[in-house]
C-alpha positions in Angstrom: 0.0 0.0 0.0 1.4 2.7 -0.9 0.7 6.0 1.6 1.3 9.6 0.1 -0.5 12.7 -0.3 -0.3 14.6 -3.3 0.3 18.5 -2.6 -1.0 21.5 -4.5 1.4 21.4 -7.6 1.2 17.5 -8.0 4.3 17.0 -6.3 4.2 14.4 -3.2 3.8 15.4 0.2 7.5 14.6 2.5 5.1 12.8 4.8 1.5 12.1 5.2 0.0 15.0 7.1 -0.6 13.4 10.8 3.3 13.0 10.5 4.0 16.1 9.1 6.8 16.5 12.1 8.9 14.1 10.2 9.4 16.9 7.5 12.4 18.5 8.6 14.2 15.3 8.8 17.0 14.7 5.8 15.7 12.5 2.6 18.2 9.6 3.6 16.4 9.4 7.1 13.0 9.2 5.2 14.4 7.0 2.8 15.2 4.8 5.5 12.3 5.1 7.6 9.4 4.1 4.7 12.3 1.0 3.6 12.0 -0.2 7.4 8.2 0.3 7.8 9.5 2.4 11.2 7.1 5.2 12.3 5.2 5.3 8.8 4.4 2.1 6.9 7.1 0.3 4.9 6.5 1.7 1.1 9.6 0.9 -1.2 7.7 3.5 -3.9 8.7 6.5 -1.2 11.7 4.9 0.1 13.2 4.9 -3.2 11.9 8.3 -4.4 13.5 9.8 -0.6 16.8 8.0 -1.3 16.9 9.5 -4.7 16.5 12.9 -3.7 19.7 12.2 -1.5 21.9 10.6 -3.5 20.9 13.6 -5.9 22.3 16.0 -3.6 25.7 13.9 -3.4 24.6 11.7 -0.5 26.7 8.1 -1.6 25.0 6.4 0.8 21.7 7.0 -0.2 22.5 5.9 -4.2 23.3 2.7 -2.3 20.4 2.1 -0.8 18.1 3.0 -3.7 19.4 0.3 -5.4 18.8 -2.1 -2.4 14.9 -1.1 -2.5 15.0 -0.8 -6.2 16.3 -4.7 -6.2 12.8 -5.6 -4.5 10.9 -3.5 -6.8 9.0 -4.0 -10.1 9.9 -1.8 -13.3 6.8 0.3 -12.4 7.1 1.0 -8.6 11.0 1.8 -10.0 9.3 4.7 -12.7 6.6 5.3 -9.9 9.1 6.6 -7.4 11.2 8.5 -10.0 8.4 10.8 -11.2 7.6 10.9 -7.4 11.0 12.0 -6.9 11.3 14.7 -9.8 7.9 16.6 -9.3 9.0 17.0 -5.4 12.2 18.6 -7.1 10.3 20.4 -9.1 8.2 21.8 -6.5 11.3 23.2 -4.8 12.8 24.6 -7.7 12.7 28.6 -7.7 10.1 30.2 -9.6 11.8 31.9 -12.5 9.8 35.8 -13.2 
């Protein structure tokens, strides 16, 4: 089951809204914390899509553990979490005037 909210611009939420305290955590920790099912139910799609996010922003350890999730993930939980993953960053990309 897959647990995510989808905010104004179609990006996903960090973390369903009764959790929203979690939001200031870093992307590896949410990564980590969907993977292991620990304080929000285990979902590979967002564990995958928060480890990407890290390893984007030159976290190594993060790249490493997207590809552990990613091993016990189809094709299309895999393209799932990457758009996931890219409107977020899009979301948090400056509005050019």
């Amino acid at each position: 089951m897959t647990v995510m909210i989808l905010a104004e611009g179609d990006a996903p939420s960090i973390v369903p809204g009764d959790l929203a305290e979690l939001a200031d955590r870093p992307a590896r920790e949410l990564g980590t914390l969907y993977a292991a099912g620990r304080v929000v139910p285990r979902d590979l799609v967002a564990a995958h899509m928060w480890f990407n996010i890290a390893a984007l922003k030159g976290d190594r350890d993060a790249a490493h553990r997207r590809q552990e999730v990613a091993a016990e993930m189809s094709k299309d939980e895999i393209a799932q979490a990457l758009g996931w993953a890219r409107a977020w960053l899009d979301a948090q990309a400056p509005v050019a005037l």
